[in-house]
C-alpha positions as CSV (number, residue, x, y, z in Angstrom):
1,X,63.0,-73.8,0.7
2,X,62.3,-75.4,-2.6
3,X,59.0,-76.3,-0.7
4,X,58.6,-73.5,1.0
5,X,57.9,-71.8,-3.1
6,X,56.0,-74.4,-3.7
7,X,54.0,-73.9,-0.5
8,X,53.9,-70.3,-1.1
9,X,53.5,-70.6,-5.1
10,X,50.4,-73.4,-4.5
11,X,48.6,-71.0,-2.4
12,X,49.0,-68.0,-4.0
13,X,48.4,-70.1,-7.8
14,X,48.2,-73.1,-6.9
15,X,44.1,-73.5,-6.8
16,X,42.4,-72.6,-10.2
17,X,39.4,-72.0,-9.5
18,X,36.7,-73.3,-11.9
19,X,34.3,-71.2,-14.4
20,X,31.0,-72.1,-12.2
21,X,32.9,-71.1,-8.7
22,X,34.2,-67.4,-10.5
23,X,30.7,-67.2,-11.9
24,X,29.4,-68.3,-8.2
25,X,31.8,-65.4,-6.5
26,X,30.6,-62.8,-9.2
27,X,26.9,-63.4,-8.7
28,X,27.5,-63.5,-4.8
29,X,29.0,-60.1,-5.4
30,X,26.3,-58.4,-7.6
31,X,23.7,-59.8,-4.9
32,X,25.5,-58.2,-2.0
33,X,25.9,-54.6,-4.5
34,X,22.2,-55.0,-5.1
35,X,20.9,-55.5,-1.6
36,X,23.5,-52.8,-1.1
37,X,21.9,-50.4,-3.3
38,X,18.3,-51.7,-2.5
39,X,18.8,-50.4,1.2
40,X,20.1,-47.2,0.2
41,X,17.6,-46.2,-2.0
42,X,15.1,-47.6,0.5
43,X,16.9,-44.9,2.8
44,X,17.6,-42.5,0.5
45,X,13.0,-42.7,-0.2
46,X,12.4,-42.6,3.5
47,X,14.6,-40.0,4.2
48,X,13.0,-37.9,0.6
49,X,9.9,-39.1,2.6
50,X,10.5,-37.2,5.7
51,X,11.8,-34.1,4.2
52,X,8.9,-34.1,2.2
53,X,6.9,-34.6,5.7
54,X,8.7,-31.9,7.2
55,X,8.5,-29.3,4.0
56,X,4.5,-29.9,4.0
57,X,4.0,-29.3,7.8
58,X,6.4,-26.3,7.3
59,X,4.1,-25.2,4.1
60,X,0.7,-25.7,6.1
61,X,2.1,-23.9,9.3
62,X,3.2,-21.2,7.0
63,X,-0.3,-21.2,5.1
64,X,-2.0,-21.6,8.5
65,X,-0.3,-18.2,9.9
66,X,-0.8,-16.7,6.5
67,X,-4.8,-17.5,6.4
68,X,-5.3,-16.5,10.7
69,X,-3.3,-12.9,9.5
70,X,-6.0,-12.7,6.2
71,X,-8.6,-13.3,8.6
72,X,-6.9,-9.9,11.0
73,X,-6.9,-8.0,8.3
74,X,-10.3,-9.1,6.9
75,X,-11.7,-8.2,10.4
76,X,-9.7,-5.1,10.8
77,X,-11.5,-3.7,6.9
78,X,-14.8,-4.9,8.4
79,X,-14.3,-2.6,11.5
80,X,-13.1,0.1,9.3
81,X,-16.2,-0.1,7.0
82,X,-18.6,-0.4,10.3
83,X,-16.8,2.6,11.7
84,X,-16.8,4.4,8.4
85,X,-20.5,3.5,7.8
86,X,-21.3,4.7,11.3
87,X,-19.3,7.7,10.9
88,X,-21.2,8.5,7.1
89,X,-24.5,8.1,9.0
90,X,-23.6,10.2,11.8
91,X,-22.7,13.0,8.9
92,X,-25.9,12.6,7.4
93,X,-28.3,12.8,11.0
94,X,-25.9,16.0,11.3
95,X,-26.5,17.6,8.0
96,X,-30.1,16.6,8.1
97,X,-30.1,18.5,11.4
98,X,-28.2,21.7,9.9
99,X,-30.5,21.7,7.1
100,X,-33.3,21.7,9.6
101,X,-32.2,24.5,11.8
102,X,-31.3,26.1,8.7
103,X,-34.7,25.7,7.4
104,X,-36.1,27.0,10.6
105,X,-34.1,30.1,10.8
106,X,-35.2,31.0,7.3
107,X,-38.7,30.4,8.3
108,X,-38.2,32.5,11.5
109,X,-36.6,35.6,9.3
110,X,-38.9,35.5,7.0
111,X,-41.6,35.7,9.9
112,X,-40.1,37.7,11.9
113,X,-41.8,41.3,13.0
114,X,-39.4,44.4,13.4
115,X,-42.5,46.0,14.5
116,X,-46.7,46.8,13.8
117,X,-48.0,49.7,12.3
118,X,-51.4,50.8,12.6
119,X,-52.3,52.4,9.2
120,X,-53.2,56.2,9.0
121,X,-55.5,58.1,7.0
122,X,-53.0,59.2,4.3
123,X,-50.4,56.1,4.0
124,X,-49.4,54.0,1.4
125,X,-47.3,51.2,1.6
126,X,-44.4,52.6,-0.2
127,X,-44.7,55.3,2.8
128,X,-44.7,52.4,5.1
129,X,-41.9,50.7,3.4
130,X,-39.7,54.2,3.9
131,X,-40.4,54.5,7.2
132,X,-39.2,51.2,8.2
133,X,-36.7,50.4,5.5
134,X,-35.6,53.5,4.4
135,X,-36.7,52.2,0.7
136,X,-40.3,53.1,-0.8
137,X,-39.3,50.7,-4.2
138,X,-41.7,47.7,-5.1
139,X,-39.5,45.3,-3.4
140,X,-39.9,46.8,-0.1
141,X,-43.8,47.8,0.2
142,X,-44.3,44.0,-1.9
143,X,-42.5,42.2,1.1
144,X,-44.7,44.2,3.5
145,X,-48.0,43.3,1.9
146,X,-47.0,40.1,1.2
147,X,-46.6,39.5,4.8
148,X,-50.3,40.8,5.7
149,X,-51.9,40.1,2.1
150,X,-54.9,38.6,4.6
151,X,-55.1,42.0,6.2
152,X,-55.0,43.5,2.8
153,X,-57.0,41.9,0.7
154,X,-56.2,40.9,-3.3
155,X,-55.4,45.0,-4.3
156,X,-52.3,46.2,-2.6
157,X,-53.0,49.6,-3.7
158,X,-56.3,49.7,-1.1
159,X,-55.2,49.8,2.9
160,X,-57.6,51.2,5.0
161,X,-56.7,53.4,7.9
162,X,-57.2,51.5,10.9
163,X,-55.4,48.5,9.4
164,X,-52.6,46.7,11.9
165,X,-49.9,45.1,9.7
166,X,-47.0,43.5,10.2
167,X,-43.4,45.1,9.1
168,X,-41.4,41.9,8.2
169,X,-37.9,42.3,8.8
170,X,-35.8,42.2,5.8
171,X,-34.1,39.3,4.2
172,X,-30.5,39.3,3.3
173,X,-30.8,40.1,-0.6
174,X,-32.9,43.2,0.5
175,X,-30.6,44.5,3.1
C-alpha cells in the first residue's frame, strides 16, 4: 500500500516540472488562444463582410425601386403638363374663336338694315329716326347718318328727297 501512495503520490507530485517546460506549456497555450482568436475574428470580418454585402444589395435594390418610382412619377408630371399644355392651347383656339364670332356679330349688328327709306320731300332725319325708332334725339338720327354718311355727304342737316338710306338697327346701349 505503502507503494501504492508512493505510486499515486509520484504521479500526482512526483514530477516537477522545470521553469523552461511551464514556460513551454504557457506559450503552447497563448499560441493555441491566439490562433483561437485569430480565426474568430477572421470569422467574425467575413461574416461583418457579408452582412455588409447583403445591407448594400438591400440599399441599391431599395434605391433602385426608389429611382424607377421617381422616374413614374416624373413621367406621370410630364403627361400632366403635356395634357395641361394641350388643354391651355385648346382654351385659347377656343377663346380666340369666341372672340371672333363675337367680333363678327358686332360687325353684323352694327351693319345690319331693319329696313330702307327713300327720303321725301319734307323729312329730316330726326323724322326718320322717329319713325323707325320711336326717338328723334341726336343719338338716333347720328346712327342713321352715320350709317349712309356716303349717301349724305359731310352736312347731316342736307338730305335730298330721292335719297335711299339705310336704317341701321339699333345697338344695345340705344335700345
Amino acid at each position: 500500500m505503502a507503494e501504492e501512495k508512493k505510486g499515486l503520490f509520484g504521479k500526482l507530485f512526483g514530477k516537477k516540472e522545470s521553469a523552461e517546460e511551464i514556460a513551454q506549456k504557457a506559450k503552447a497555450e497563448l499560441e493555441k488562444q491566439r490562433a483561437d482568436m485569430e480565426a474568430r475574428a477572421a470569422a467574425a470580418k467575413k461574416a461583418a463582410e457579408e452582412k455588409a454585402k447583403e445591407v448594400a444589395e438591400a440599399a441599391k435594390k431599395e434605391a433602385d425601386e426608389l429611382a424607377r418610382k421617381a422616374e413614374e412619377v416624373a413621367n406621370q408630371n410630364r403627361e400632366r403638363v403635356e395634357q395641361a399644355e394641350k388643354y391651355k392651347q385648346e382654351a385659347e383656339a377656343r377663346k380666340a374663336e369666341f372672340e371672333a364670332k363675337q367680333k363678327e356679330a358686332e360687325e353684323a349688328a352694327r351693319n345690319a338694315v331693319i329696313a330702307t327709306h327713300t327720303v321725301s320731300g319734307d323729312e329730316t332725319l330726326s323724322h326718320i329716326a322717329l319713325r323707325y325708332y320711336g326717338h328723334a334725339t341726336p343719338a338716333y338720327y347720328t346712327l342713321i347718318y352715320e350709317k349712309n354718311k356716303d349717301v349724305i355727304g359731310p352736312n347731316m342737316n342736307i338730305i335730298v328727297p330721292g335719297q335711299v338710306l339705310q336704317i341701321p338697327a339699333l345697338p344695345e346701349e340705344l335700345k
